[in-house]
PAKE-558907 format. One record per residue (C-alpha): x, y, z; residue in one letter. Coordinates in steps of 0.02 Angstrom, whole numbers, padded with zeros to 5 digits, always signed. Each point is the difference from the previous one (the first is absolute). Layout:
N
XYZA...
***
This chain:
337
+01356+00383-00062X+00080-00023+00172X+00063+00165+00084X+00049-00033+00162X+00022-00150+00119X+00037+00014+00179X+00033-00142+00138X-00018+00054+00188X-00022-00086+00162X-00153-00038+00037X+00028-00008+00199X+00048+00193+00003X-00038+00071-00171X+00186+00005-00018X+00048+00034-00192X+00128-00104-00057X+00026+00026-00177X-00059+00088-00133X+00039+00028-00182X+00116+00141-00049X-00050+00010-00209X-00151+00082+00029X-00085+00113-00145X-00038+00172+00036X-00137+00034+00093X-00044+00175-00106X-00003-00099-00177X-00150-00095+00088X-00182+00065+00063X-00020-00072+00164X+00141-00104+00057X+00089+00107+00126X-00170-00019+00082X-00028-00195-00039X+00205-00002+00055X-00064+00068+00200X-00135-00117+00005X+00130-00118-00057X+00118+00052+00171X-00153+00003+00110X-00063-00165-00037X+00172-00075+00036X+00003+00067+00167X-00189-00073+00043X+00018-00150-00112X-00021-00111+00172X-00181+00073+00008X-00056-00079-00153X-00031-00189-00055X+00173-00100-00072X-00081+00062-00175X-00080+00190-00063X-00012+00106-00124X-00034+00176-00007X-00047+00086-00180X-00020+00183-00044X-00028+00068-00174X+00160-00033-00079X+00087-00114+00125X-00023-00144+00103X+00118-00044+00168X+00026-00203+00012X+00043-00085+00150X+00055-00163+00100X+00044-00025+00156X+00096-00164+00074X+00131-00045+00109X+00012+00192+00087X+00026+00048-00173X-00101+00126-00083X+00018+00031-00189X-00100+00129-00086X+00016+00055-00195X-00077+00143-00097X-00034-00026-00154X-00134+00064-00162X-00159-00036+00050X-00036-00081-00182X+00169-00132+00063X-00084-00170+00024X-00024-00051+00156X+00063-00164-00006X+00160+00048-00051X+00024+00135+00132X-00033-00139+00100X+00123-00097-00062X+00145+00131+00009X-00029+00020+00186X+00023-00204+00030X+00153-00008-00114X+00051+00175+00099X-00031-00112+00153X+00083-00139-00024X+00161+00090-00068X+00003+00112+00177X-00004-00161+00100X+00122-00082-00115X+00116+00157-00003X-00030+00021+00238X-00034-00074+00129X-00111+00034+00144X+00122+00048+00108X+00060+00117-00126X-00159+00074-00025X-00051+00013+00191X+00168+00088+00039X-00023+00147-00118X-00011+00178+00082X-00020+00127-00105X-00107-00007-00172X+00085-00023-00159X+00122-00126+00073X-00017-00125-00114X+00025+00106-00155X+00135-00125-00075X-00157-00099-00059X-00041+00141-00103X+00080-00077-00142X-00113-00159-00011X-00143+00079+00022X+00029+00099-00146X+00049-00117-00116X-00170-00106+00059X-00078+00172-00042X+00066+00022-00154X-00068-00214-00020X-00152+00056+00020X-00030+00146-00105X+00048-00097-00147X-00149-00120-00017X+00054-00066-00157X+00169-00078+00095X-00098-00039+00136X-00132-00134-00070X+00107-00133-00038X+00083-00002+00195X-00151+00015+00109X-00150-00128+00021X-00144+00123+00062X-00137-00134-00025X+00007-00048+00174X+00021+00192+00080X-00145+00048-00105X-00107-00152+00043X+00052+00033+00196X-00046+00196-00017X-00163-00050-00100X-00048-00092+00172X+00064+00087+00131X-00003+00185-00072X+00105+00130+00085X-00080+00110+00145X-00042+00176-00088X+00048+00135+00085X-00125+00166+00008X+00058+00188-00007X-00082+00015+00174X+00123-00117+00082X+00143+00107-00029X-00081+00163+00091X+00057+00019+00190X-00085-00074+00124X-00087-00123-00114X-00031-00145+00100X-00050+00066+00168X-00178-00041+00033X-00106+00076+00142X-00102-00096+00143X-00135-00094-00099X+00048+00025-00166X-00028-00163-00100X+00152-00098-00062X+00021-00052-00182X+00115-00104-00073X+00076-00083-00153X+00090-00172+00024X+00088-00065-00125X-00080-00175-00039X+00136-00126+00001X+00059-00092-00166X-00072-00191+00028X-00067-00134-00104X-00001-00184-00023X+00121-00089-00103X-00060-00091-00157X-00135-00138+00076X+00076-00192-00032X-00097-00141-00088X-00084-00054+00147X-00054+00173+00065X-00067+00014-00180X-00093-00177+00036X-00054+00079+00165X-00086+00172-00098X-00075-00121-00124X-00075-00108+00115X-00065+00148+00117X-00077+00068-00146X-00081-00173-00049X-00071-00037+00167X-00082+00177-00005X-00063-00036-00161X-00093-00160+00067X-00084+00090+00156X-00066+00125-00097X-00080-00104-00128X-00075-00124+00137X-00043+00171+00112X-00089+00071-00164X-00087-00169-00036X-00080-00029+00164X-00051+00165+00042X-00104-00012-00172X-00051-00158+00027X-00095+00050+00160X-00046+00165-00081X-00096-00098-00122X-00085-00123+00119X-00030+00139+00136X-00204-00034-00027X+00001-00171+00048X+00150-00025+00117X+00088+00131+00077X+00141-00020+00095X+00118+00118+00088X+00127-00122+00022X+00022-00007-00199X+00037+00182-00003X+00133+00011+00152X+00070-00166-00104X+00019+00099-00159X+00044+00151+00103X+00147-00108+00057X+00069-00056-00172X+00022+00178-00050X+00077+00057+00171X+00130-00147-00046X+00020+00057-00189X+00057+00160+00067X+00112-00047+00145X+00094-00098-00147X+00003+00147-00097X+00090+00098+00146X+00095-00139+00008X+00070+00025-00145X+00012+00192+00001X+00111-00019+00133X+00110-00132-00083X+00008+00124-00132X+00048+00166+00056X+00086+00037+00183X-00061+00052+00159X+00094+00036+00159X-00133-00114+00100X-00011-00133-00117X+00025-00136+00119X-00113+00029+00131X-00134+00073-00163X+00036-00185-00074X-00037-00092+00160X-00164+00070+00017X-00055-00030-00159X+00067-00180+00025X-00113-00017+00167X-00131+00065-00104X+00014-00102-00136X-00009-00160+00109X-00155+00079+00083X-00110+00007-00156X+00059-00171-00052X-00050-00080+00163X-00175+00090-00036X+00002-00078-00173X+00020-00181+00057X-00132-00059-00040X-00011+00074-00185X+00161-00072-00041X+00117-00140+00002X+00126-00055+00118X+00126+00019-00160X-00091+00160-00051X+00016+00052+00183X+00189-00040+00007X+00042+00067-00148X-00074+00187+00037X+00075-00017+00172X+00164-00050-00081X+00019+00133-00119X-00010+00125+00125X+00126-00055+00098X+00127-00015-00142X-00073+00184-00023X+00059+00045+00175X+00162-00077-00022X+00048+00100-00157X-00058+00149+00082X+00095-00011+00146X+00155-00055-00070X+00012+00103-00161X+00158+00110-00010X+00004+00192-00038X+00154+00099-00059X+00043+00162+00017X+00133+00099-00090X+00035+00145+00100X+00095-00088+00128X+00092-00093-00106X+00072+00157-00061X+00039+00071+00183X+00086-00173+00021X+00092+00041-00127X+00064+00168+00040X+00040-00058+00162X+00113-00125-00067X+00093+00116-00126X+00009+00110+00166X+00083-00167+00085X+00105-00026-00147X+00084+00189-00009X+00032-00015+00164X+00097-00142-00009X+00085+00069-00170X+00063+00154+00113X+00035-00102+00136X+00116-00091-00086X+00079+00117-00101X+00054+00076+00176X+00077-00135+00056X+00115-00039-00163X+00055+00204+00037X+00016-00037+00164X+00095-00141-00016X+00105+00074-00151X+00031+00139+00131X+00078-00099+00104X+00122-00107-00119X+00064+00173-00058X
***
């Protein structure tokens, strides 16, 4: 179960609300401790990724950070992950829904905004029930986001002082968070394209295979190097259309320049093989790999976790103009009175 949630400000550290129906802390082994590695971390959440996790014996500390918002959340450590996950995005999205960011920048002293305190229990009390809670949250897409871009795990040694500070030639190690990209479903004629990539590599390798044993055989009475470098060829070009279709396949942050290249290779090879095939033969390889290239260059990726920044952004937007408004009718009532 969820035990405590706190948001801060990620700029400063500066806690901004917290929940006030906490358990006791004696009915429970460990959580006054897991509860001050809970206040710590909100005051260095800016050191970590957007995303982390920190897990002890019997409890785990949950994080995200967004919009100079940090929101943290203690919890069992047998409480699923996804939907801890989940609470702190629907926590999120009901902050910036409930102030704005001038709101939040203005605040002085900690504990200002304790008037949210009763949404964030009810949300608690959401989430503790499971059983309620199935039938109003989707968490196919959360848990197919954290299942690809896992949260950043945070060690025991990172919260000792002075962690961090390296001396002169000390080497630096790092974890980056890989970022959540892939292609979107491949259309009929990129399918056309794989297929044919695939064919083409078929046929070089079969005419590589069959003159290189040709001349294997007839090595005794007529051996010729040029027969090898020919067969050598065929399978050079079966695997360039294999790669070919790799990278069609699966991304690669240099795909374009990767797909040129194998392009320029591809023509090389045929323009070696001239005179072992066809002009049709020759234009249809040559062909092929330029369609290739094309659906390389121009497939699309998507990516989710933006989307969901976007999204926050514009609730942010839209609470602003909510309270915006809302000033204006009092103002204006005000001023009829």
């Amino acid at each position: 179960m969820i035990h405590f949630a706190v948001v801060s400000r990620s700029t400063d550290g500066l806690t901004l609300v917290a929940n006030s129906d906490s358990p006791l802390m004696s009915m429970h082994l460990g959580l006054e401790e897991a509860y001050r590695k809970l206040k710590m971390l909100s005051r260095l959440s800016a050191k970590f990724p957007d995303r982390w996790t920190l897990h002890s014996s019997t409890y785990a500390i949950h994080s995200i950070t967004a919009l100079d918002l940090s929101l943290l959340v203690l919890c069992d450590v047998t409480y699923p992950q996804v939907l801890a996950f989940s609470f702190l995005f629907d926590l999120q999205r009901e902050f910036l829904v409930f102030y704005d960011k001038q709101r939040v920048m203005s605040v002085q002293r900690p504990y200002a905004l304790i008037d949210f305190d009763i949404l964030l229990q009810k949300l608690k009390q959401r989430y503790n029930n499971p059983r309620h809670l199935s039938t109003c949250v989707n968490l196919q897409d959360l848990s197919e986001e954290l299942r690809l871009r896992p949260p950043y795990m945070i060690g025991e040694e990172e919260l000792r002082p002075g962690f961090g500070q390296r001396k002169a030639g000390d080497n630096i190690k790092c974890t980056v968070a890989m970022p959540y990209t892939r292609y979107l479903p491949l259309h009929v004629l990129g399918v056309l394209s794989l297929s044919l990539c695939c064919f083409c590599a078929l046929l070089n390798f079969s005419r590589g295979v069959h003159i290189i044993n040709d001349t294997h055989a007839h090595m005794d009475t007529t051996f010729d190097i040029d027969h090898y470098q020919t067969g050598f060829t065929f399978i050079v070009s079966c695997f360039l259309s294999l790669y070919q279709a790799y990278l069609i396949c699966y991304p690669h942050k240099r795909r374009a320049a990767l797909a040129c290249a194998t392009l320029s290779s591809i023509c090389v090879c045929q323009l070696y093989l001239y005179e072992q095939r066809s002009v049709l033969g020759l234009g249809f390889h040559i062909m092929v790999a330029c369609y290739g290239t094309f659906v390389i260059v121009t497939r699309k990726m998507q990516s989710k976790l933006p989307q969901r920044v976007h999204m926050l952004v514009s609730i942010w937007v839209e609470g602003k103009k909510m309270v915006t408004c809302m000033d204006n009718r009092s103002h204006h009532g005000g001023t009829r009175e």
